[in-house]
C-alpha positions as CSV (number, residue, x, y, z in Angstrom):
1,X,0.0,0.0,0.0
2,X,3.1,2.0,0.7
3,X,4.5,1.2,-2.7
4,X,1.1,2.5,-4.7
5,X,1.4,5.8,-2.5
6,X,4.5,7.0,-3.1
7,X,3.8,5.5,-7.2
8,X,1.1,8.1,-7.3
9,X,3.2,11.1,-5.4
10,X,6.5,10.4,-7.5
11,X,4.0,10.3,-10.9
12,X,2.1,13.5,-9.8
13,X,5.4,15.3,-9.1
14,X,6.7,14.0,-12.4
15,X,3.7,15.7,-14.2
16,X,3.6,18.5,-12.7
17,X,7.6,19.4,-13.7
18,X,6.5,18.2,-17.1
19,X,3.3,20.7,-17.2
20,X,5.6,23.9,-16.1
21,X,8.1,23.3,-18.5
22,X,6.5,22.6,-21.2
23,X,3.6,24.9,-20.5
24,X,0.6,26.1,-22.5
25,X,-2.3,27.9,-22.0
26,X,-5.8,27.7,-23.6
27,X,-9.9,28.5,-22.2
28,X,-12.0,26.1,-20.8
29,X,-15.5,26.2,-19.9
30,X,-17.4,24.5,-17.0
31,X,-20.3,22.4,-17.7
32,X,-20.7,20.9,-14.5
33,X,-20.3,21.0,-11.0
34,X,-19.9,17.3,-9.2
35,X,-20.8,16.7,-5.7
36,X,-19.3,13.0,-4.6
37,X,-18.0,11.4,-1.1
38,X,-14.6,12.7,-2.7
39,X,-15.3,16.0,-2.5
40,X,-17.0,18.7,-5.0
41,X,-15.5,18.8,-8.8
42,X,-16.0,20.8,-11.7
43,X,-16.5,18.7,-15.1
44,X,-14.0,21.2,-17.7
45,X,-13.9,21.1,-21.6
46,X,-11.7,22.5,-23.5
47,X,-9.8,22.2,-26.7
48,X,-6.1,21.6,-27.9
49,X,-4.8,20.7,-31.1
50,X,-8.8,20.4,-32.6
51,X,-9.4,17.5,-30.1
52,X,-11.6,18.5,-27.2
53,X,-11.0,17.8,-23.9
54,X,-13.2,16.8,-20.9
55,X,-11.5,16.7,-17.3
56,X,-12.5,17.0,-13.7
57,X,-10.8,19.6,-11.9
58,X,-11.2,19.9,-7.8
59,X,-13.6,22.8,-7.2
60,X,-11.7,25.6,-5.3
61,X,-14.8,27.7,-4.3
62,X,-16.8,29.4,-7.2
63,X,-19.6,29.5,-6.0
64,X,-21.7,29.5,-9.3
65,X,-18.6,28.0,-11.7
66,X,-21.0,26.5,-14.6
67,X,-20.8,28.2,-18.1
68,X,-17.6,30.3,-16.6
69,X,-14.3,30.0,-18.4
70,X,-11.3,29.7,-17.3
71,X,-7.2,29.3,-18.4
72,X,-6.4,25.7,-18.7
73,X,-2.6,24.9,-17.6
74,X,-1.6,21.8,-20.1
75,X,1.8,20.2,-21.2
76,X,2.8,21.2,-25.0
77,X,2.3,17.7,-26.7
78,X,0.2,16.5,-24.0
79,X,-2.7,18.4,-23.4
80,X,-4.4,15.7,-21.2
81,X,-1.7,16.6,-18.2
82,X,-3.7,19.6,-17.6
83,X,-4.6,21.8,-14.7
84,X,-7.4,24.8,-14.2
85,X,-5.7,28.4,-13.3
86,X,-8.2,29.4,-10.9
87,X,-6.9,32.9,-10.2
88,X,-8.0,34.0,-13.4
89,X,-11.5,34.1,-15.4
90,X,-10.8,33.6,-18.7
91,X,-13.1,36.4,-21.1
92,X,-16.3,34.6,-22.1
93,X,-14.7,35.9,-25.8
94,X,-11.7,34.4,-25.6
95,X,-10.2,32.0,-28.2
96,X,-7.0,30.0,-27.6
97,X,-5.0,29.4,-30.6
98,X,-4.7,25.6,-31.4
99,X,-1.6,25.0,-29.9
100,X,-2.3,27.3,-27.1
101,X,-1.0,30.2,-25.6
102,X,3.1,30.4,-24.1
103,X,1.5,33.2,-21.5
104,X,-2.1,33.9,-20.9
105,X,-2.6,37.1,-23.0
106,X,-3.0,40.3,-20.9
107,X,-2.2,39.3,-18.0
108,X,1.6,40.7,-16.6
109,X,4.7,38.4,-16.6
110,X,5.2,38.7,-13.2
111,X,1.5,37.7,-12.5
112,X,1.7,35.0,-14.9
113,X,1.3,31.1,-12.8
């Protein structure tokens, strides 16, 4: 049981250095909000490369998140390691090119996640 936990931790970690260093940035949209035993989630698509993408994100508090956009966090050349930028609200206008963004547009370098 040990051996599964620090499998997951060491594969987590592993994505998430991935992610940052090859990150992109495109808009998804929340069509859902899940309530389970685990905890509440919002249900996320978005789109990379002409493929959409449907994910579960943990909630972190909107209180009203459903038809809301927001920056998606995903690795260049795999989209699916993704992650929601929840400090910023994406304009409901807002369209990612294919590949995605290098920086989320408008928003300061120093600010940037």
């Amino acid at each position: 049981l040990l051996a599964i936990f620090i499998f997951a931790l060491l594969s987590s970690i592993v994505m998430r250095s991935n992610r940052n260093k090859n990150a992109r940035y495109t808009t998804g949209i929340v069509v859902k909000k899940i309530h389970s035993l685990n905890g509440t989630s919002y249900k996320v698509k978005y789109r990379v490369y002409s493929t959409d993408f449907v994910k579960n994100f943990p909630a972190f508090g909107d209180p009203n998140p459903v038809g809301r956009k927001y920056f998606i966090k995903f690795e260049k050349g795999n989209p699916e390691n993704a992650e929601i930028i929840e400090d910023f609200w994406a304009k409901p206008n807002a369209v990612a090119p294919d590949s995605g963004w290098v920086k989320i547009p408008g928003i300061p370098d120093d600010k940037q996640p």
